[in-house]
N, C-alpha and C positions, 0 to 999 in steps of 0.2 A: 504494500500500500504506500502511493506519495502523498505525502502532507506536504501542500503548496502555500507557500508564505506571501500573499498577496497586498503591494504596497497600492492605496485608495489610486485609482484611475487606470491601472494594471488592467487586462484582459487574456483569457486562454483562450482555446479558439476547441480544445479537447480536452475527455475527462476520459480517463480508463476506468474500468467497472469495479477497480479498486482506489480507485483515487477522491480524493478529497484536499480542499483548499478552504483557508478561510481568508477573512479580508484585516487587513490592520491598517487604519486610519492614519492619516499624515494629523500630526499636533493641531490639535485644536477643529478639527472636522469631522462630520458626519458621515460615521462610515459606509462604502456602498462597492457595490459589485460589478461586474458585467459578464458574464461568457459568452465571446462574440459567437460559436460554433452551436450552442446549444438555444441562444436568443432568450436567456436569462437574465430578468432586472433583479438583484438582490438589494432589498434595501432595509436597513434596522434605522430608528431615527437617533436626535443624541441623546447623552442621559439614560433615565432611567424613562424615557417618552414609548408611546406606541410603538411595536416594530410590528414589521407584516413581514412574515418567512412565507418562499417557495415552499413544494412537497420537497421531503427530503432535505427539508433544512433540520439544523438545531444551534443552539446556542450552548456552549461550555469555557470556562474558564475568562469570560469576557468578548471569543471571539465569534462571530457568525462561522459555521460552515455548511457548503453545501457538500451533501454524499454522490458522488457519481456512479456509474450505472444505471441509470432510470435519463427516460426522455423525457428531457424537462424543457418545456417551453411556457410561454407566455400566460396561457390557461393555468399554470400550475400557480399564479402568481396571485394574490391576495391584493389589490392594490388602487388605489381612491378613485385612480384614472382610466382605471383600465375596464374589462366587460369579461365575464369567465361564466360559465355553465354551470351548476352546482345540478348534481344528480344522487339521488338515492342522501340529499343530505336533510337536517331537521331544523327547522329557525323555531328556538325557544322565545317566545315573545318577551318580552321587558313587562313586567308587573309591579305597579307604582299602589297602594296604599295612599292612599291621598284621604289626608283630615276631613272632617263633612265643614260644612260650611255653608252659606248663603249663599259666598261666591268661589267656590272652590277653586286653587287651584292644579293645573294642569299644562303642564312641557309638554308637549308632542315630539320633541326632539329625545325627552330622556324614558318615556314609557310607548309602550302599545296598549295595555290596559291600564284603567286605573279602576281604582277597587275603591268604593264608598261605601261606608257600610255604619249603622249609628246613624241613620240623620234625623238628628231633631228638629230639624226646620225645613221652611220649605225652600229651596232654591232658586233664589232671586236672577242669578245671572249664571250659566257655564263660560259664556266669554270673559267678563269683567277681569278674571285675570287664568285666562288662557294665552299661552305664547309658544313661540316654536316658531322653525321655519318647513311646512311642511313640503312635498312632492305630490305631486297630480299620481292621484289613485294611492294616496298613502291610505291605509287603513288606519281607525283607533275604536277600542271598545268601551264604555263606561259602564260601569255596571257600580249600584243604586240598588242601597238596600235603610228601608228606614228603620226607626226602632218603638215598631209596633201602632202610629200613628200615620194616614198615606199623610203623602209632603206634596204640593206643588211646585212640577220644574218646570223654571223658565229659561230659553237658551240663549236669547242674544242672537246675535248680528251674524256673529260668525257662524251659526248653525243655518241650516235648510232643509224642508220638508221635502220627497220627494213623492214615488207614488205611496211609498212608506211618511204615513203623520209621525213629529214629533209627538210623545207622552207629555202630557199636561200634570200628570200627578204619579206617584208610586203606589205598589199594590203594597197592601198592610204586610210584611214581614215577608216578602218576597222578591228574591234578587232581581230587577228589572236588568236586563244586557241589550241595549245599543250598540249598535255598530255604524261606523260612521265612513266615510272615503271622502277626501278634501278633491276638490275639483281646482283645478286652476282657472279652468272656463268663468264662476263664478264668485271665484274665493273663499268655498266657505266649505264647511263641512256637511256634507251630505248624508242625511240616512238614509241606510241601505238594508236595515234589517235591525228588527227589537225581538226580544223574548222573556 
C-alpha cells in the first residue's frame, strides 16, 4: 500500500487498489483535494466547521484521506453545489418541539416538523414570528395538540388555503397534522393535507 503525502493544490491523475493519499494544507489554508484521473473534489472546510467526505473517505489523525480502489467520481461527492442521486437512502426529518404560544415560533430552515403540544390558548398568528428562507415545494408539518380545551388557529399572511381549508380550531385532545408546501409562485405556505 502507498500513503501519498499531498501538499494543498497537488493533483494525481491515478490511484492503485491499494493506495491511498491524504491532503496537508499549506499554513494557514483550507484544506482541499483534487484527482484529476478519477474527477474527485475533496473538500473538508477549516476548523472544526462542516466537512462533506466523498464515498470512501475518512478522516484520522487530523488528515482527510481518500481509499483507492473504488470508482469514484463526482456522484460520490456530498456537496452544496453540486446534484447526486441518492437511492435506497432515508431522510430522517428535523423534529422541533416548539413552546405553545399565541404566536408560536417557527424556522423553517432549522425543522420539518414542529411539534405543539399543551396549548392553552388559542392561536393568534403562525406567521407573527415565523422565519426561514424556504424553497419552492419545500414541505413543513405542524402538528397541534391542545390541553383538553379546542383553541382557535389563526394563520396569517404567510399561510394559504388550497382545495384543502385551513383549521379554524383544534379537536379537544387530539393531535391535528398539517402539512404545508411553500410555493414561490405565491409566497406563502400552502396546505396540502391535514389529519
Amino acid at each position: 500500500m502507498t500513503d501519498r503525502k499531498l501538499l494543498q493544490g497537488t493533483a494525481i491523475t491515478t490511484l492503485a487498489a491499494t493506495d491511498k493519499f491524504y491532503i496537508e494544507p499549506a499554513a494557514g489554508t483550507v484544506p482541499w483535494g483534487y484527482i484529476t484521473g478519477a474527477n474527485l473534489h475533496g473538500y473538508i472546510s477549516a476548523g472544526a466547521g462542516t466537512a462533506m467526505y466523498p464515498t470512501g473517505a475518512f478522516v484520522t489523525g487530523g488528515y482527510l484521506y481518500f481509499n483507492g480502489g473504488t470508482v469514484l467520481t463526482d456522484s460520490n461527492v456530498l456537496s452544496a453545489a453540486g446534484t447526486a442521486t441518492l437511492t435506497n437512502k432515508r431522510i430522517t426529518p428535523r423534529i422541533v418541539t416548539t413552546t405553545e404560544s399565541a404566536t408560536p415560533t417557527i424556522n423553517t430552515d432549522n425543522g420539518d416538523i414542529f411539534d405543539i403540544t399543551g396549548l392553552q390558548q388559542a392561536i393568534t398568528s403562525f406567521t407573527t414570528n415565523l422565519s426561514g428562507t424556504p424553497t419552492h415545494g419545500q414541505r413543513m408539518t405542524i402538528e397541534v395538540t391542545d390541553n383538553g380545551t379546542a383553541r382557535a388557529l389563526t394563520f396569517g399572511a404567510s399561510f394559504a388555503a388550497t382545495t384543502v381549508t385551513l383549521p379554524t380550531t383544534t379537536v379537544i385532545s387530539t393531535r391535528l397534522r398539517m402539512q404545508f408546501e411553500w410555493s414561490s409562485v405565491t409566497s406563502k405556505w400552502e396546505i396540502i393535507g391535514k389529519a
